[in-house]
N, C-alpha and C positions, 0 to 999 in steps of 0.2 A: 489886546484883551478879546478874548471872545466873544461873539454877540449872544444873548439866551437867545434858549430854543424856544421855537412854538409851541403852543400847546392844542394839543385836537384830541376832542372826543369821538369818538366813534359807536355807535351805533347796531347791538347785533353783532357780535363778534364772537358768534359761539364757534369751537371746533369745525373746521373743514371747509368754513363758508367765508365768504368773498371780506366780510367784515373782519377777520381775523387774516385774511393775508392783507390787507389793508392796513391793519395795525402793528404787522409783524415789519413791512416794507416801509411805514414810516419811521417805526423805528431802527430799522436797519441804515436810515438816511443818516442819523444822525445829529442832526440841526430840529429833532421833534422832541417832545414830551409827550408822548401818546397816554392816552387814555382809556381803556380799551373796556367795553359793558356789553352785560348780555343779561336776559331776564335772568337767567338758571347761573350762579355764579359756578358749577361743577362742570360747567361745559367752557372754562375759561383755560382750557390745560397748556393748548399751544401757544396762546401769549403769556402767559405766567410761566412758563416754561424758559421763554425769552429773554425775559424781566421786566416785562412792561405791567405799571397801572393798572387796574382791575377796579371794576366798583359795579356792582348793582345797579341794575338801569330796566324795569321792565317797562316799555311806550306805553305800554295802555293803561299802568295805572299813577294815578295824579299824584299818592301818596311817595311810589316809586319814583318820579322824576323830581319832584319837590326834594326827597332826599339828596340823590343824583345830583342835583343843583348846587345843596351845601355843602354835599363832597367835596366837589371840583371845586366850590370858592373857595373851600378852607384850606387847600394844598395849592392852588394858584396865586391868595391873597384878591381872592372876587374877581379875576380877572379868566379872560376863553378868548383863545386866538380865534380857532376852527372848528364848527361845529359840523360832523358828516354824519348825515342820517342816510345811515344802513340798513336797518332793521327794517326787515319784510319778508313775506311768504310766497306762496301760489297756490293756484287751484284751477284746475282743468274740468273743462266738463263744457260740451255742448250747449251753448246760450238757453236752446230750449229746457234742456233736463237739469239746469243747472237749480241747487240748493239757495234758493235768495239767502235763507239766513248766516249761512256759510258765506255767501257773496259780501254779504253787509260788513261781517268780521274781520272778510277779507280787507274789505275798504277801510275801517277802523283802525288797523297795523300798516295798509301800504298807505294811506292817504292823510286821515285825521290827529295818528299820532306824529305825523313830521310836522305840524301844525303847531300840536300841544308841546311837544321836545322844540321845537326853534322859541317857541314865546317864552321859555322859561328859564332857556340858557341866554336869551338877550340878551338883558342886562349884563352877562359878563363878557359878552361877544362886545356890544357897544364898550367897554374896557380898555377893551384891548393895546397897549399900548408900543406894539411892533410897527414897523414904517411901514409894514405891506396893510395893516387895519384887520377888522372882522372880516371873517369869511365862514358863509355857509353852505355848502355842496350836500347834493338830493339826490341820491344813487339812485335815477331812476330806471328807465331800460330804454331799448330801441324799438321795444313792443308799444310803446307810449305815440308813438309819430307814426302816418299815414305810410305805410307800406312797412311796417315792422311788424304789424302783428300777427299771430298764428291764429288761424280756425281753431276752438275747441279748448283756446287758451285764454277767450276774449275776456271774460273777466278780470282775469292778472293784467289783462293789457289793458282795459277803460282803468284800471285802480291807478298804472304809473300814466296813463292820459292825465286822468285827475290832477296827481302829484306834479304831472311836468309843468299843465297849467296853472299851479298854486306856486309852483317854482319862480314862472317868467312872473308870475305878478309879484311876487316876492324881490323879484331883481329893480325891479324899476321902483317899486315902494319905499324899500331900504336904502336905496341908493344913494337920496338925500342927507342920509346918517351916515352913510361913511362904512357901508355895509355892501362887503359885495356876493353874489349868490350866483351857483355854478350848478345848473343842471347835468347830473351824471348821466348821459347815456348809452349803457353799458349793454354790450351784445352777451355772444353765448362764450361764459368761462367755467372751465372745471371748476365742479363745489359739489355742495352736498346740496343743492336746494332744491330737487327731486326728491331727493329722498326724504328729505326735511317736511315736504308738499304730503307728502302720501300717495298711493298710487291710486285713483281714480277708475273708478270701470261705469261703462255707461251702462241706463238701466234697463231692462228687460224690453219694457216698452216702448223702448228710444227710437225713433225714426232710422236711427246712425247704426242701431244694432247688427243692420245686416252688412255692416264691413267694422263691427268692433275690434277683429282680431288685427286688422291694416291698423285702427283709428288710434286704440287704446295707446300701442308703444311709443310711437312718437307723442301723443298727447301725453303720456308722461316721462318725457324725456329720454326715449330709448337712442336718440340722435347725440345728443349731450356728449356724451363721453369721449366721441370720436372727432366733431367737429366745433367745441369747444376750444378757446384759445387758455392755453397755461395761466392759473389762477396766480402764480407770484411773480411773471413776466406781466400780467396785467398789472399786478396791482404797482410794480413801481414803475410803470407808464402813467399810472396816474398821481402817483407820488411827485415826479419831475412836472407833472402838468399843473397841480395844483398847489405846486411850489412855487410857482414864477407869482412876480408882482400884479401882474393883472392877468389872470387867467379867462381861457376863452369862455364864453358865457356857456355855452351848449358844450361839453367835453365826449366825443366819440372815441368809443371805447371797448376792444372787448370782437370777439369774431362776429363777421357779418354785419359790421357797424357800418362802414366804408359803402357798403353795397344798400342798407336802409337807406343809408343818409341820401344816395344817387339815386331812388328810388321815389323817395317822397318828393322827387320834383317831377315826378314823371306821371302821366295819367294812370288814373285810380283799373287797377287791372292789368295792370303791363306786364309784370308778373305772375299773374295767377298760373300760368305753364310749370314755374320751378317752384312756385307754393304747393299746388294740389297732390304731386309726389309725394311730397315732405310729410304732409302730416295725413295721406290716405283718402283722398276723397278723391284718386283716380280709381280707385280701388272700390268706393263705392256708388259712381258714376259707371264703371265696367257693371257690375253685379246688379244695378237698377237695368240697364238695357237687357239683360242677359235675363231681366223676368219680366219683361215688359213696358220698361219705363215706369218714371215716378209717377204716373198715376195709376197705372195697373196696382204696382205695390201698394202706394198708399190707399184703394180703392181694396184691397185685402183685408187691411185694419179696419174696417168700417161695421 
C-alpha cells in the first residue's frame, strides 16, 4: 500500500518566480500534495496548469491567512506537513537615498509576515501525522550572511538577515515540539524577481549619481540573467533536500551559494576586489579620482 503524500504549502507562487518552480518540482516528485498560493489568484497560471492546489494567500493580510488557514484544514482534515514561506520582494537603492517607507514594507513581506503565516499554520504543522513530523523551511537568501551581500541591495539583504535570524531562533524554539525549521539559503536563480522589484534609478542628488549609468544595471539585476542558476534544476535540488528525514538546518542553494558560504568564514573584506566590479563602484572610484577625489567632489555639493 502506498504511503500518503505530504502535504506543503507554499508561499508566493505567482507565475515565473521561484515559488511556483518550487510547486511545480514538488509536484512533479510525486510523493507531495502541494499547495501552491499567491496574493493575486490570476497570476496562478503555471501551477494550475499542472494540476496543483491553488488558494488565496495574501502575507500581509490577517483576514487573508486566517482564510488560507481553513482552507488547507478542510482539505487536509486540520492537518500541514510542510510549511515554505516564499513570498517576498526587493528593493535596491543606496542605504543613503534609500525610501525608509518603502524599506518598512519591504521588511513587512520579507520579515513580519513569515512570522504571522508560521503562527497560524501551527496548529496544523504540530498535526502532522507522517514519520518524518512538521517542517517549516524560510526561503531566505545568501544576501542574509556576512559576505553575501551586495552594495546598493542592502536593504533586501538586512530584511533576509532579519528572517534568517528569526529562522535559527525558530529552530531551536520548535524543536522541543517535534518541529523542525530549515533556513533556505538561496543564491542567484532565474525568475522574475527583478522585474517583479521594479527598476530603481538613483536620485538626482545622490552622491552615487556620478557613476548611476555603472550602478543602476547591476543594482537592478542586469547580471541576473546570465549568471543565475536554472530556476527548475534549482528547485528539485531543493525538493530531494527537503525531502530527506532530517534536513540540513541551513540548505545552500542556488548560484554563488558555495562561494558565500567559503566566504563568510573568511575576514570581512577579502572579497571586496570581485564585489566592487559587480555592482560598479570601480567605476565610481575611477571617476572620483578623475575629478579630484571624494572630497574635491563632495566639497562641489556644498
Amino acid at each position: 500500500m502506498a504511503s500518503p503524500k505530504r502535504t506543503i504549502l507554499i508561499t508566493g507562487c505567482s507565475d515565473g518566480g521561484l515559488g511556483a518552480g518550487l510547486a511545480l518540482a514538488f509536484h512533479k516528485a510525486g510523493s507531495w500534495r502541494v499547495f501552491a498560493s499567491a496574493r493575486n489568484l490570476s497570476k496562478l497560471k503555471e501551477v494550475t496548469s499542472a494540476g496543483i492546489e491553488t488558494l488565496q494567500l495574501d502575507t500581509l493580510s490577517d483576514e487573508s491567512i486566517a482564510a488560507a488557514v481553513a482552507t488547507v484544514s478542510s482539505l487536509t482534515g486540520g492537518v500541514l506537513d510542510v510549511l515554505l514561506n516564499n513570498a517576498g520582494t526587493g528593493y535596491s537603492m543606496p542605504v543613503l537615498d534609500l525610501d525608509v517607507e518603502k524599506g518598512k514594507k519591504l521588511f513587512d513581506l520579507n520579515v513580519w509576515s513569515v512570522i504571522t503565516v508560521t503562527r497560524a499554520f501551527l496548529p496544523l504543522l504540530f498535526k502532522s501525522t507522517h514519520s518524518f513530523g512538521g517542517l517549516i523551511a524560510n526561503n531566505t537568501s545568501i544576501s542574509s550572511i556576512p559576505g553575501g551581500g551586495l552594495p546598493f541591495q542592502t536593504t533586501y539583504s538586512a530584511s533576509k538577515a532579519a528572517a534568517t535570524q528569526f529562522t535559527e531562533g525558530l529552530r531551536l524554539e520548535l524543536e522541543p515540539f517535534g518541529i523542525k525549521v530549515v533556513n533556505m539559503l538561496t543564491g542567484s536563480v532565474k525568475s522574475g524577481f527583478y522585474d517583479n522589484a521594479g527598476f530603481e534609478k538613483i536620485p538626482e542628488n545622490s552622491l552615487y549619481q556620478f557613476a548611476a549609468d555603472a550602478i543602476e544595471p547591476p543594482m537592478n539585476g542586469s547580471r541576473h540573467a546570465v549568471d543565475a542558476e536554472d530556476r527548475d534544476a534549482w528547485a528539485a535540488g531543493v525538493v530531494a533536500s527537503l525531502g530527506k528525514k532530517n534536513p540540513s538546518y541551513w540548505l545552500y542553494s542556488g548560484k554563488f551559494s558555495s562561494l558565500v558560504r567559503f566566504a563568510s568564514l573568511l575576514p570581512t573584506g577579502t572579497f571586496d576586489f570581485m564585489m566592487k566590479p559587480m555592482v560598479g563602484l570601480d567605476v565610481l572610484e575611477k571617476r572620483l579620482k578623475e575629478h579630484g577625489g571624494a572630497k574635491a567632489v563632495i566639497g562641489k555639493r556644498d
